[in-house]
C-alpha positions in Angstrom: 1.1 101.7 -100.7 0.1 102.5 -104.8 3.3 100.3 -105.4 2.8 97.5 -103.2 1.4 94.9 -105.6 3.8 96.3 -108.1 6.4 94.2 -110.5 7.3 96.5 -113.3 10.3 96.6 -114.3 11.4 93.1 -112.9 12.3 90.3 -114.8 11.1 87.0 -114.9 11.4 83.5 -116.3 7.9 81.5 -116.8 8.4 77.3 -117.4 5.7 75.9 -119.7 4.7 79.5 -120.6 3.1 78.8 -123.9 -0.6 77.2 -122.6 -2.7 76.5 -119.6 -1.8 78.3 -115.9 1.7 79.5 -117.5 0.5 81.4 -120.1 -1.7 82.7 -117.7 0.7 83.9 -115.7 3.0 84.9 -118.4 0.3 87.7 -119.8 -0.1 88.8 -116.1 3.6 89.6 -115.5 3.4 91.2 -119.0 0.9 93.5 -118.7 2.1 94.6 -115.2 5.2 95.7 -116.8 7.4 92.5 -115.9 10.5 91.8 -118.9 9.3 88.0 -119.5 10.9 84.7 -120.7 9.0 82.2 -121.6 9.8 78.5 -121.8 8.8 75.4 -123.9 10.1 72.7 -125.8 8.3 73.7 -129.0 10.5 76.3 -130.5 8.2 77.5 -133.3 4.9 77.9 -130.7 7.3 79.6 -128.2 8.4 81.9 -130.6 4.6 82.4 -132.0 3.5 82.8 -128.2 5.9 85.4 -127.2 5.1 87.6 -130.3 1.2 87.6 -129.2 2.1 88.3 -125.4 4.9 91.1 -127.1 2.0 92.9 -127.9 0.7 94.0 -124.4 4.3 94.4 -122.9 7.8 93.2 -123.4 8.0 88.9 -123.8 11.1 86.5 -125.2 11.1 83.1 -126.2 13.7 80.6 -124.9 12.6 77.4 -126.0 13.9 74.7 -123.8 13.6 70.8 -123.0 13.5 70.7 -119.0 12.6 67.2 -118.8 16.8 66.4 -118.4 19.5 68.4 -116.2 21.0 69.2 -119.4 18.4 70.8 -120.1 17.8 72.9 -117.2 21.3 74.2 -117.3 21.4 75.3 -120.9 18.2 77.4 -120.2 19.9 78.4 -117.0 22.7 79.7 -119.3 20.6 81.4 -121.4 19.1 83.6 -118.9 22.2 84.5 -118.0 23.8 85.2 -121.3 20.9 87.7 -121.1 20.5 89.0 -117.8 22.6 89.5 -115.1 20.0 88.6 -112.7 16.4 87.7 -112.2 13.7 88.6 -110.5 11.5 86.0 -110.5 11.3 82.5 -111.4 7.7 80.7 -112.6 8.6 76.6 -112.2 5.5 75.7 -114.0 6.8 73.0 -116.8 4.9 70.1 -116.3 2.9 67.1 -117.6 -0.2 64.8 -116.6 -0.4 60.7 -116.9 -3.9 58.8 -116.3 -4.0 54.8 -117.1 -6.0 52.6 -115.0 -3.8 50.7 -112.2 -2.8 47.7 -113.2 -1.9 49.5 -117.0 -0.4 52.1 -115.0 3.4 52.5 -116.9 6.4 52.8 -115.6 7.4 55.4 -118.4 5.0 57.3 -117.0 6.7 58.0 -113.5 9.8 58.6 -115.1 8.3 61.5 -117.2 6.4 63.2 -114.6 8.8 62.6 -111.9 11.8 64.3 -114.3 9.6 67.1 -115.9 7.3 68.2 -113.0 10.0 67.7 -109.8 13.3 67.1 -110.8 13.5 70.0 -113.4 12.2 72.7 -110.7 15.4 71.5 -108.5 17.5 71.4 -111.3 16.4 74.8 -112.6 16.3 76.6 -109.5 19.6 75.1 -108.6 21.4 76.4 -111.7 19.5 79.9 -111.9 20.4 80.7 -107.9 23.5 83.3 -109.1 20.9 85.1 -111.1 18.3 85.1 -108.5 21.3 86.1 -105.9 21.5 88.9 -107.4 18.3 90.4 -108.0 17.6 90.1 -104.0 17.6 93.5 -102.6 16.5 94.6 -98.5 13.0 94.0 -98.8 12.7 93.2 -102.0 14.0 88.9 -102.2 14.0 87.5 -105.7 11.2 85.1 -105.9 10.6 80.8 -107.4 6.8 80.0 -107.5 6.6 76.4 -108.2 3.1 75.1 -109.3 1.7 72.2 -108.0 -1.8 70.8 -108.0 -4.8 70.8 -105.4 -4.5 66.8 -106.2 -1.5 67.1 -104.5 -3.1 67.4 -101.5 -5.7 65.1 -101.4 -6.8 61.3 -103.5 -7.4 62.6 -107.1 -10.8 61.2 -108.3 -8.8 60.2 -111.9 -6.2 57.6 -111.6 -3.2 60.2 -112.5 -0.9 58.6 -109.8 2.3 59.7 -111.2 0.5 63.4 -111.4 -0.5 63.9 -108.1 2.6 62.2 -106.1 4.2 64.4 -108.2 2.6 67.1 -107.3 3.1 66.6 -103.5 6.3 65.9 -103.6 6.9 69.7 -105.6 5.0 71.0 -102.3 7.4 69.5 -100.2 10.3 70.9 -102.0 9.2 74.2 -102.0 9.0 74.2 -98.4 12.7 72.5 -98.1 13.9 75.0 -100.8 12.7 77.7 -98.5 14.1 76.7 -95.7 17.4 76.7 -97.9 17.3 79.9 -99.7 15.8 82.1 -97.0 19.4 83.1 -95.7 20.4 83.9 -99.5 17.9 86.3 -99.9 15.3 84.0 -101.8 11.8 83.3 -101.2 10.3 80.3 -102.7 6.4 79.1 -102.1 4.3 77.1 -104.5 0.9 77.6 -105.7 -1.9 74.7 -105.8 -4.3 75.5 -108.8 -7.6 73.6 -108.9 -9.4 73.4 -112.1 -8.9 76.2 -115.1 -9.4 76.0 -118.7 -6.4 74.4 -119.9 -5.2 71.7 -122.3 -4.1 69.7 -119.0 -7.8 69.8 -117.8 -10.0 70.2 -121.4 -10.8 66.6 -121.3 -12.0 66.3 -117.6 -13.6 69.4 -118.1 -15.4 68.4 -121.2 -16.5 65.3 -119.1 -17.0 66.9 -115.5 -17.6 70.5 -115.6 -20.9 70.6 -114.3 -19.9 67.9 -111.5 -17.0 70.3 -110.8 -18.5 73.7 -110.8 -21.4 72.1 -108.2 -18.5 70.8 -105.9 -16.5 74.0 -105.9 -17.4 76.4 -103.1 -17.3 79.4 -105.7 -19.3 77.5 -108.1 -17.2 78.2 -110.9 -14.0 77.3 -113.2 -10.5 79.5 -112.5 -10.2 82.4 -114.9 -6.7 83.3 -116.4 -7.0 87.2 -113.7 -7.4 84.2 -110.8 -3.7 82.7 -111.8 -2.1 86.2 -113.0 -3.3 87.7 -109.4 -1.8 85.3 -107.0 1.2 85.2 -109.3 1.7 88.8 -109.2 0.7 89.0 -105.6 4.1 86.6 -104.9 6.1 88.4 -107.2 5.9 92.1 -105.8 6.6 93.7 -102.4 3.0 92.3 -101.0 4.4 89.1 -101.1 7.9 89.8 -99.7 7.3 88.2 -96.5 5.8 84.8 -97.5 8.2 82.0 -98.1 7.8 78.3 -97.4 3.9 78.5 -98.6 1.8 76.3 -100.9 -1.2 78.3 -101.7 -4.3 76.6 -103.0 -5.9 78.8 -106.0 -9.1 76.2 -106.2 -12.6 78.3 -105.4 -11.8 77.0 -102.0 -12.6 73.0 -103.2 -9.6 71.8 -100.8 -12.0 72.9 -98.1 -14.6 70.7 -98.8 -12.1 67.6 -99.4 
């Protein structure tokens, strides 16, 4: 059982791993002995973000533009000009859109729409022969997708892009499980409620107090909050759980 929550030595890919929840969970994997890529389109702070995490563990930059297939794919082949398989896989690249309704932009349903649903199909489509074959007997290779607690209710900002966005990512982790399971991959999704990020630092600077009283917990995530249910879906204790979208929110979806 000393093992049980145990990922080192696996190796894993982590989208949007420069800031906010994936460089949360990045530094988790890290420092429980995970080999980590990260992902992000700005080469320069990729490369200045893996060096940091280096520090505490093994972590390699791939910089990538996920917001095409193109792009997807060429990461997708960069993993595997690496590795000949992986362990797990962190679909966390993503992006946020608020405008009042009626200045509500169309450009901004086809960015979130590409970047935070259509590059976690794309990507876990093209990375499946690498996740094939890290999948052992009890031991499945693993895609965490992150989606959003707005994703399962009526978001008090107007982000509508955002959170049909986001509910739509839960409903494809759910189909993706349903798909990989016979291949030996789990896939479940994660629903983060508010942590200090550069997604949430404005509504944060604005709301905190508001949010804090209205969360169950009475308090904002903390980086050990993301890294644990990360690692948690990553090692054997999680082996079992596929199809799931997990809200990591000081229990606010309770109260909505």
């Amino acid at each position: 059982m000393k093992d049980l929550f145990s990922i080192e030595g696996k190796i894993a890919l982590v989208t949007g791993g420069t800031r906010g929840i994936g460089r949360m969970i990045a530094r988790g994997y890290v420092e429980a002995g995970a080999r980590v890529y990260i992902s992000a389109r700005n080469s320069e702070v990729c490369q200045e973000v893996a060096a940091e995490l280096s520090r505490g563990g093994s972590c390699v930059a791939l910089p990538a533009d996920l917001s095409t297939e193109a792009g997807a794919v060429h990461l997708a082949d960069e993993i595997a000009s690496r590795e000949p398989a992986l362990h797990v896989l962190v679909n966390n690249a993503g992006a946020n859109w608020g405008a009042p309704l009626a200045e509500y932009p169309d450009a901004a349903w086809d960015k979130l729409l590409a970047l935070n649903v259509k590059a976690v199909f794309h990507l876990t489509r093209a990375l499946l022969p690498r996740l094939e074959e890290a999948t052992r007997p009890g031991d499945p290779a693993r895609v965490i997708n992150i989606g959003s607690i707005d994703g399962f209710h009526v978001p008090a900002l107007e982000t509508y892009a955002y959170s049909t966005s986001k509910a739509a990512v839960h409903h494809l982790t759910r189909v993706l499980a349903k798909q990989l399971a016979p291949r030996g991959i789990t896939v479940n999704a994660v629903a983060p409620g508010p942590f200090e990020s550069k997604m949430m630092a404005a509504t944060l600077d604005r709301f905190r107090d508001v949010i804090v009283d209205s969360c169950p917990l009475s308090r904002i995530g903390e980086p050990e909050d993301m890294a644990g249910i990360a690692i948690y879906l990553a090692s054997r204790a999680g082996a079992y759980v596929t199809g799931a979208v997990i809200p990591v929110d000081g229990g606010i979806s309770t109260t909505l």
